[in-house]
PLY file of the C-alpha trace (Angstrom):
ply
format ascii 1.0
element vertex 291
property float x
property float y
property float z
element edge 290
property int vertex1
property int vertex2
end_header
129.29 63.09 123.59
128.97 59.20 124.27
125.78 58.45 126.54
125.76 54.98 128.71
122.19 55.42 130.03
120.02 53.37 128.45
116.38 52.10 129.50
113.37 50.45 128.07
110.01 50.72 130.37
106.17 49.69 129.08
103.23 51.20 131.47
100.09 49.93 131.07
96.88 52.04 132.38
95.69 49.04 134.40
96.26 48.14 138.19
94.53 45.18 137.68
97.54 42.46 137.91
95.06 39.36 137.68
93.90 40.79 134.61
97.35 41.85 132.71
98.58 38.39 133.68
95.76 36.89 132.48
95.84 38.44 128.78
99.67 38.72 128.57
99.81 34.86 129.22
96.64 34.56 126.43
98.25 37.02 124.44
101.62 35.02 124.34
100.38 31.69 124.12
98.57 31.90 120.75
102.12 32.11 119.33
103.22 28.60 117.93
104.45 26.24 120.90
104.97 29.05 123.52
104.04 28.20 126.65
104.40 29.37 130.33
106.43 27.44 132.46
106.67 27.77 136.08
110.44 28.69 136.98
112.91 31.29 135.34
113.99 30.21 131.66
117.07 28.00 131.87
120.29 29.70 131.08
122.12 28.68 127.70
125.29 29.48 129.23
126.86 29.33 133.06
126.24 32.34 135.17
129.25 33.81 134.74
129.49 33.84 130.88
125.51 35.54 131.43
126.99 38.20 133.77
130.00 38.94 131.73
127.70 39.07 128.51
125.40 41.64 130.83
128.59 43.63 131.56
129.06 44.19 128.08
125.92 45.35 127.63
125.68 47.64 129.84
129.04 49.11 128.56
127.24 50.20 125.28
129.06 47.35 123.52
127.11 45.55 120.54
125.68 42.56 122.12
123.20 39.88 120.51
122.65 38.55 124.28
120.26 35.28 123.65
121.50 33.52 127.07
118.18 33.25 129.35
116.86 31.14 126.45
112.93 32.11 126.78
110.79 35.38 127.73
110.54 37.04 131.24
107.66 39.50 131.92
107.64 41.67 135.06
104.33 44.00 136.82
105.36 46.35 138.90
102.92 48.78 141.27
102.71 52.28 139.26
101.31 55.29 140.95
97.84 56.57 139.44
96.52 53.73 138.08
99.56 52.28 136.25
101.48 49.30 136.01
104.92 49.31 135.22
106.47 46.12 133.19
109.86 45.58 132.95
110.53 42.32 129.55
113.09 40.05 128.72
113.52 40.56 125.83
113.23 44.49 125.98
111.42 44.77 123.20
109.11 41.87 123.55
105.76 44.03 123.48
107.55 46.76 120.82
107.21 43.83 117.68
104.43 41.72 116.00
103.94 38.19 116.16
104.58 35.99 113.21
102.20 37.00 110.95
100.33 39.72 113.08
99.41 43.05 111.87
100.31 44.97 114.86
102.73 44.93 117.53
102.18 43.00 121.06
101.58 45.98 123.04
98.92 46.80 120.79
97.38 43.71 120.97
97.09 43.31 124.55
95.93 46.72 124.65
93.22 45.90 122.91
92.53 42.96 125.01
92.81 44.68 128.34
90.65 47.94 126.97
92.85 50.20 128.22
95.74 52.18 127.05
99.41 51.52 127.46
102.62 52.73 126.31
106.50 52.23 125.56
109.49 54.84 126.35
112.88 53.42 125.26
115.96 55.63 125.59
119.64 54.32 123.85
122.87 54.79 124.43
123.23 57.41 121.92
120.46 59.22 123.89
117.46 58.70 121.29
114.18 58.74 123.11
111.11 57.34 121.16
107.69 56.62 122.59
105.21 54.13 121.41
101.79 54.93 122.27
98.76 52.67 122.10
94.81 52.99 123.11
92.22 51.10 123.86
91.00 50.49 120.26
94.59 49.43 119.35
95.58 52.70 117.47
99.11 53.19 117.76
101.35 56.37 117.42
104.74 57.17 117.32
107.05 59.96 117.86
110.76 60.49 118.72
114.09 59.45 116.99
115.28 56.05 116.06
118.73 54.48 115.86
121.37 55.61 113.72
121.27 52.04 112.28
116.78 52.55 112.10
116.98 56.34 111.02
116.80 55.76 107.08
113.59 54.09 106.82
111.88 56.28 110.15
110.93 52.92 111.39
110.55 51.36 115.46
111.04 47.41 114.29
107.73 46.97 112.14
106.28 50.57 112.29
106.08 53.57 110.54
107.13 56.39 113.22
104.93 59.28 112.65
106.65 62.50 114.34
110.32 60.84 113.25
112.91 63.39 114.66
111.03 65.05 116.82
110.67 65.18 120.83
108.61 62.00 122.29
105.33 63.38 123.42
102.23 62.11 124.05
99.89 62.78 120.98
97.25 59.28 121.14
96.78 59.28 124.68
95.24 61.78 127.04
97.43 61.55 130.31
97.80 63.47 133.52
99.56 67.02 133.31
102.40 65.94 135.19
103.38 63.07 132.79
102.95 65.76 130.10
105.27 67.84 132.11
107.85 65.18 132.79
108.09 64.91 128.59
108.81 68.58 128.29
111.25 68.84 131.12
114.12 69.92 128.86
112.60 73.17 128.24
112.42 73.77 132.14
114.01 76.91 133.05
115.48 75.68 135.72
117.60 73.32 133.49
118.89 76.19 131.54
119.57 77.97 135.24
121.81 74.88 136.16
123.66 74.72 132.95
124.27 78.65 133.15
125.78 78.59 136.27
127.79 75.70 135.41
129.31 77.38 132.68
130.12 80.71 134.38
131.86 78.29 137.22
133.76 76.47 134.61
135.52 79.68 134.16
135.92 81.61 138.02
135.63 78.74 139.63
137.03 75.58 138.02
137.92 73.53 141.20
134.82 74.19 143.43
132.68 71.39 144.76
129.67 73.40 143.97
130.52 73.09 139.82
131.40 69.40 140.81
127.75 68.63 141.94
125.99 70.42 138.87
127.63 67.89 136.48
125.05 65.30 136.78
122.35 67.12 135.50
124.77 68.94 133.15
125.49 66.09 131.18
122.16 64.49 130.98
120.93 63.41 127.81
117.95 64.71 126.37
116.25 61.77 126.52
117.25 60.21 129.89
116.30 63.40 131.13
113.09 62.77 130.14
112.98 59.28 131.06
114.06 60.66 134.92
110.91 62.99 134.90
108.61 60.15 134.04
109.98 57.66 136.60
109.40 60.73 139.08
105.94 60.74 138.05
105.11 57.00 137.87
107.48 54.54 139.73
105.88 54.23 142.98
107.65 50.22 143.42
111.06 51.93 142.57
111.24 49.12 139.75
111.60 52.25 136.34
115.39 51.18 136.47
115.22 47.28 137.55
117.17 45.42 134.52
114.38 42.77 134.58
117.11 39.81 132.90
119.95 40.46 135.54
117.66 40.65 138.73
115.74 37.39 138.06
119.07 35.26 137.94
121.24 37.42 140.18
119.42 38.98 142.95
115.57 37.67 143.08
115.16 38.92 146.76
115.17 42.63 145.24
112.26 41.95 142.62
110.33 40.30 145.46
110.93 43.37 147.73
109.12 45.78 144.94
106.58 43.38 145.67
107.01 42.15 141.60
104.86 39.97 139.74
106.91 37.20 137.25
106.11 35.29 134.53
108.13 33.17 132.44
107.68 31.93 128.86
109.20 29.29 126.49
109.32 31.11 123.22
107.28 30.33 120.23
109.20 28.69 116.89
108.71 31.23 115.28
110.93 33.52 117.43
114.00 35.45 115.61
115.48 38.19 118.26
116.20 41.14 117.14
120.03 42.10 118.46
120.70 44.57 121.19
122.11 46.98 119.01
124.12 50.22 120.49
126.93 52.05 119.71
130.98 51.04 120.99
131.66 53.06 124.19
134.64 55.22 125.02
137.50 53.79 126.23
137.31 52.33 129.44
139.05 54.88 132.42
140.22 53.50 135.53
137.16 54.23 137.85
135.15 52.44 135.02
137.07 49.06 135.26
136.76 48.74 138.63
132.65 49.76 138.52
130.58 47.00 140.03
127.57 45.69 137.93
0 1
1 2
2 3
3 4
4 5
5 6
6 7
7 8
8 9
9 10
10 11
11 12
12 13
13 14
14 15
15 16
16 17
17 18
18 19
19 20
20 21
21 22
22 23
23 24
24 25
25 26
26 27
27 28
28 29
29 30
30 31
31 32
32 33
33 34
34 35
35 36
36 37
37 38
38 39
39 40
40 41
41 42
42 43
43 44
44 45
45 46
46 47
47 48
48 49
49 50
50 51
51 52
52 53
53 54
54 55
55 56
56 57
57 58
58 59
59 60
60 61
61 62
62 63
63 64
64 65
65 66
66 67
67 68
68 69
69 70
70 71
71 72
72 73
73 74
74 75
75 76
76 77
77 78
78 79
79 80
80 81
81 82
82 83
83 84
84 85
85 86
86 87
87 88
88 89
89 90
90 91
91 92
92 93
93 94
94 95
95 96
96 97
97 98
98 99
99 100
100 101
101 102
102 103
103 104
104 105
105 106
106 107
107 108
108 109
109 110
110 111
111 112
112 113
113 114
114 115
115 116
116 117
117 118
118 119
119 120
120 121
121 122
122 123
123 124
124 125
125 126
126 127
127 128
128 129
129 130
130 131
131 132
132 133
133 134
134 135
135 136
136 137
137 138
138 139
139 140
140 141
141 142
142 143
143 144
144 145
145 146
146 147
147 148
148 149
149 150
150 151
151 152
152 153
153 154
154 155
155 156
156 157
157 158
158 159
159 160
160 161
161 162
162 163
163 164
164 165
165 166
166 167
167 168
168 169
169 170
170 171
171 172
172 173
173 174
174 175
175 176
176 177
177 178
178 179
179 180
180 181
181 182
182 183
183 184
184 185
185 186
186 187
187 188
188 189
189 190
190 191
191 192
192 193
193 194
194 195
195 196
196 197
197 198
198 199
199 200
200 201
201 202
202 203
203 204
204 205
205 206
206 207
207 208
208 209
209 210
210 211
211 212
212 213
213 214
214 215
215 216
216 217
217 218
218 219
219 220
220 221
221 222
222 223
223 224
224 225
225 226
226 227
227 228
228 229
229 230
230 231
231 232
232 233
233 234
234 235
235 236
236 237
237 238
238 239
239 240
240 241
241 242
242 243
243 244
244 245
245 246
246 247
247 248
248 249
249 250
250 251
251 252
252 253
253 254
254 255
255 256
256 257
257 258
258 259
259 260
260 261
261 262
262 263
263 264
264 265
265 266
266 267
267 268
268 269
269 270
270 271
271 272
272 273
273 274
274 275
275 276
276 277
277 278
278 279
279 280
280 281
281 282
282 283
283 284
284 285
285 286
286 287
287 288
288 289
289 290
């Protein structure tokens, strides 16, 4: 089965805002002529070649998408204690620096003395979680890309439960968020798909077996990725596509009361491509979709 969903979320255990913008801007600016600048990167193409090249990404289409030209960062209010930060580049905080021996996130983990983590679900429904503490131990679990699966590596690192579920082994977290990462094993789940099945066969045309599908045809790991935002996203901001929002609809950031900053990137910056697999072909309810 093809899977669209895709999503790439960082939560730091830190309501402090002054404080994460403080060491994120530090953290950035010791990287050869980056700098913070006051207003949103300037686009390296017009708006609408930006918003057809988003379009295409969100299709699942292979995309190198370079056209904001420099870094966004986003804080969002999390509930329990966490912020929730949305990057431009997605995986900004996921790689090292030039030259570093660790990635970002670990890094300003470090800084901040507090622990932090990434969950990034692809459109081939892969879920892999990158976990880091206080002392800047890191540890990974979950599956890679097709294209990463060969070496069992997440950009620079070694992932140390490849092919297994995400869960959180570093970090000690509430129950719930434990919960949230085995929610495929909920009963309930196997309830739904149950009764979906034995309506698929006496019932094929009823509305009921129309409103299971949803969670039917979940992925594994956007499932999971759904139970976490449940647990966390208090600003409503788990889903915000961080790029888009900033040069399309700003008014909707501000109203999850968001926190922006805005980076020229350092020389020494070679993006990694957006790299998913082609989608289906398009059917006529997709065309007309509105992004």
């Amino acid at each position: 089965m093809f899977f669209r969903y895709a999503n790439y979320t960082t939560c730091i255990r830190s309501d402090n805002f002054d404080a994460i913008e403080q060491e994120v801007t530090r953290l950035l600016e010791q990287e050869p002529d980056c700098l913070r600048i006051p207003q949103p990167p300037q686009l390296v193409c017009n708006l609408d070649e930006y918003l057809w090249e988003v379009i295409v990404r969100k299709l699942g289409i292979v995309c190198f998408f370079n056209g904001t030209g420099g870094w966004i960062v986003g804080f969002f209010a999390g509930e329990g204690g966490w912020t929730i930060v949305k990057t431009w580049p997605v995986d900004l905080l996921c790689v090292r620096a030039e030259g570093a021996s660790r990635p970002r996130l670990s890094a300003l983990a470090m800084e901040l003395g507090c622990d932090a983590f990434h969950f990034r679900v692809t459109r081939d429904d892969n879920g892999i979680l990158l976990e880091t503490d206080a002392t800047g131990h890191i540890f990974i679990s979950g599956c890679v890309n097709a294209e990463e699966s060969e070496s069992d590596q997440f950009y620079d690192e070694q992932v140390d439960a490849p092919g297994l579920p995400p869960q959180f082994s570093l970090l000690h977290v509430p129950q719930l968020m434990e919960w949230a990462m085995r929610v495929n094993v909920d009963p309930e789940i196997a309830r739904i798909e149950a009764e979906y099945e034995r309506l698929l066969v006496e019932a094929p045309d009823s509305e009921l077996l129309f409103n299971l599908e949803d969670e039917v045809f979940k992925g594994y790991a956007e499932r999971i990725d759904n139970a976490l935002a449940e647990v966390i996203d208090k600003s409503k901001s788990w889903y915000v596509d961080l790029a888009y929002d900033v040069y399309t609809k700003p008014q909707s950031l501000e109203a999850k009361g968001v926190r922006l900053l805005y980076f020229q990137p350092p020389t020494t910056y070679n993006p990694h491509p957006v790299i998913v697999l082609p989608p289906e072909p398009l059917s006529e309810d997709d065309e007309d979709e509105s992004f």
